[in-house]
C-alpha positions as CSV (number, residue, x, y, z in Angstrom):
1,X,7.9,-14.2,-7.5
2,X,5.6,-11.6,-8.2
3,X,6.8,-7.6,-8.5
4,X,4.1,-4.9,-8.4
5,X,5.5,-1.7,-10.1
6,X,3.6,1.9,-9.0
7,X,4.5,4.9,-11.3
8,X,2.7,8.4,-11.5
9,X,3.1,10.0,-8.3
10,X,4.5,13.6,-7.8
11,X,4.1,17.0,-6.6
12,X,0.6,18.7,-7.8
13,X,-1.1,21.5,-6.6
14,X,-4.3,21.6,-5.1
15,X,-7.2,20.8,-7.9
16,X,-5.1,19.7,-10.3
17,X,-5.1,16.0,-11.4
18,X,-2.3,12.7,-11.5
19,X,-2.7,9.0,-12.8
20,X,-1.2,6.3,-11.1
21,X,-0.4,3.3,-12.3
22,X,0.5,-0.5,-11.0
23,X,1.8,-3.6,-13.5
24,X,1.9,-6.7,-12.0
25,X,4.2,-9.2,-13.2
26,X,5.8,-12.5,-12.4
27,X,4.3,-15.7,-11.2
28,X,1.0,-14.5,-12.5
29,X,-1.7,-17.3,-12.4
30,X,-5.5,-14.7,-11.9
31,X,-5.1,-11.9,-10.1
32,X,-8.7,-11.1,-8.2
33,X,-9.2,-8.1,-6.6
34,X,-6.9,-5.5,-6.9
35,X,-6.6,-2.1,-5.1
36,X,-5.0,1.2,-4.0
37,X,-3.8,2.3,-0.4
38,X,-2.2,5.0,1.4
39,X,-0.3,5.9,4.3
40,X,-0.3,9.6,5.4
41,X,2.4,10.7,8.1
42,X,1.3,9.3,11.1
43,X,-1.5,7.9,10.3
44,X,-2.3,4.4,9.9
45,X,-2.9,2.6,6.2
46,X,-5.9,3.0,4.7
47,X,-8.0,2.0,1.9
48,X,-8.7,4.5,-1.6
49,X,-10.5,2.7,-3.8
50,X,-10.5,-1.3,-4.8
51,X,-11.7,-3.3,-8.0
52,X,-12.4,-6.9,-8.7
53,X,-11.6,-8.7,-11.2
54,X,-15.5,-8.2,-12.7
55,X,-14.8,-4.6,-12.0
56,X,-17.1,-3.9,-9.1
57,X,-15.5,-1.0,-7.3
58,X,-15.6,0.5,-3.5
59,X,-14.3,4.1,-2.7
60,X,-13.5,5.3,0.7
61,X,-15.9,8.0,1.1
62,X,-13.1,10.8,1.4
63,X,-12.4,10.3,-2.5
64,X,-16.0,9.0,-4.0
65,X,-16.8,11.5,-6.6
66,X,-12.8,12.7,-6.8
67,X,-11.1,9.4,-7.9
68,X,-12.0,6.9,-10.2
69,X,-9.9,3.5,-10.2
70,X,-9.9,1.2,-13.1
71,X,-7.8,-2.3,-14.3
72,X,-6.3,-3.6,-18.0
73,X,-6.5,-7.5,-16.5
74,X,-4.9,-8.5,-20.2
75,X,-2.4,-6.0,-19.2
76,X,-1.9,-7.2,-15.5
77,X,-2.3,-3.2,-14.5
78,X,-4.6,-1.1,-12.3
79,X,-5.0,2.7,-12.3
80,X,-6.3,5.3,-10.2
81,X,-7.4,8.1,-11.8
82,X,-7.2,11.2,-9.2
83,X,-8.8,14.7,-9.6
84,X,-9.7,18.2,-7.5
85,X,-6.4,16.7,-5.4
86,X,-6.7,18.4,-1.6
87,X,-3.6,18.4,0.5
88,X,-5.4,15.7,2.4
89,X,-4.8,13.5,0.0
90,X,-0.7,13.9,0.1
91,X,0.2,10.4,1.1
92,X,2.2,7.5,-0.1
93,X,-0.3,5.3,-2.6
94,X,0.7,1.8,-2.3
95,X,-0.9,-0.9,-4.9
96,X,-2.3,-4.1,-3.8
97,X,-2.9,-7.3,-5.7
98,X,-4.5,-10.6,-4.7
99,X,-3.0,-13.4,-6.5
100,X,-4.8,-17.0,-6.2
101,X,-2.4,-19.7,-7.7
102,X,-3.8,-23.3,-6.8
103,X,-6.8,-22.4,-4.6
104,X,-4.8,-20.0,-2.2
105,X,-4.6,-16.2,-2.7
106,X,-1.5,-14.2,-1.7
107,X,-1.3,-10.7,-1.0
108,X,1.0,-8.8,-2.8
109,X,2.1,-4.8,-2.2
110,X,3.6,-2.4,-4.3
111,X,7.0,-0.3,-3.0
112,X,4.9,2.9,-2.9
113,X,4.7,6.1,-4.6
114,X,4.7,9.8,-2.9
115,X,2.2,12.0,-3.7
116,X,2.2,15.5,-2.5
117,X,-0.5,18.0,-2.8
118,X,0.8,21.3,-2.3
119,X,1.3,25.4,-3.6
C-alpha cells in the first residue's frame, strides 16, 4: 500500500504566500512524475504544476510565474511553493504520485488539503 500525506493548506489572504507539502510512503519501488491538482467548487479537476523525477517541470498558465513546485526524491516528498495567492486560487490541492513497481505505474492521490484565499 502506498499513503500520500498533503500538509500546509489554510486560510491566507490575498498576496500572501503557503507551502504545501506531500510524503509518499509505503510500497515505494521509483516514484516518476509527481504532481499537484485542484478542484475548485464546481469546477472540474485540474492540473497546477507537475515534476519528473529529473525535475522537468510544467505550470498551468494561471500560476506560471506565481508557484514554483519542487521534489526531495531521497525524501519521497514534493512541494509547491505558492505566492501573490488570488482568491482564484482557493481550491482543494490534491497530490499526485506515479509509482512504477515491475514495469507498471500506478496512480496514486493524496486526501486533499483546503486552501482558502480570502480577507
Amino acid at each position: 500500500q502506498v499513503q500520500l500525506v498533503e500538509s500546509g493548506g489554510g486560510l491566507v489572504q490575498p498576496g500572501g504566500s503557503l507551502r504545501l507539502s506531500c510524503a509518499a510512503s509505503g510500497s515505494i519501488f521509483v516514484i516518476t512524475g509527481m504532481g499537484w491538482y485542484r478542484q475548485a467548487p464546481g469546477k472540474e479537476r485540474e492540473l497546477v504544476a507537475a515534476i519528473t523525477r529529473g525535475g522537468n517541470t510544467n505550470y498551468a498558465d494561471s500560476v506560471k510565474g506565481r508557484f514554483i513546485i519542487s521534489r526531495d526524491n531521497a525524501k519521497n516528498t514534493v512541494y509547491l511553493q505558492m505566492n501573490s495567492l488570488k482568491p482564484d486560487d482557493t481550491a482543494v490541492y490534491y497530490c499526485k504520485a506515479d509509482i512504477a513497481r515491475g514495469g507498471v505505474t500506478n496512480v496514486y492521490w493524496g486526501q486533499g488539503t483546503p486552501v482558502t484565499v480570502s480577507s
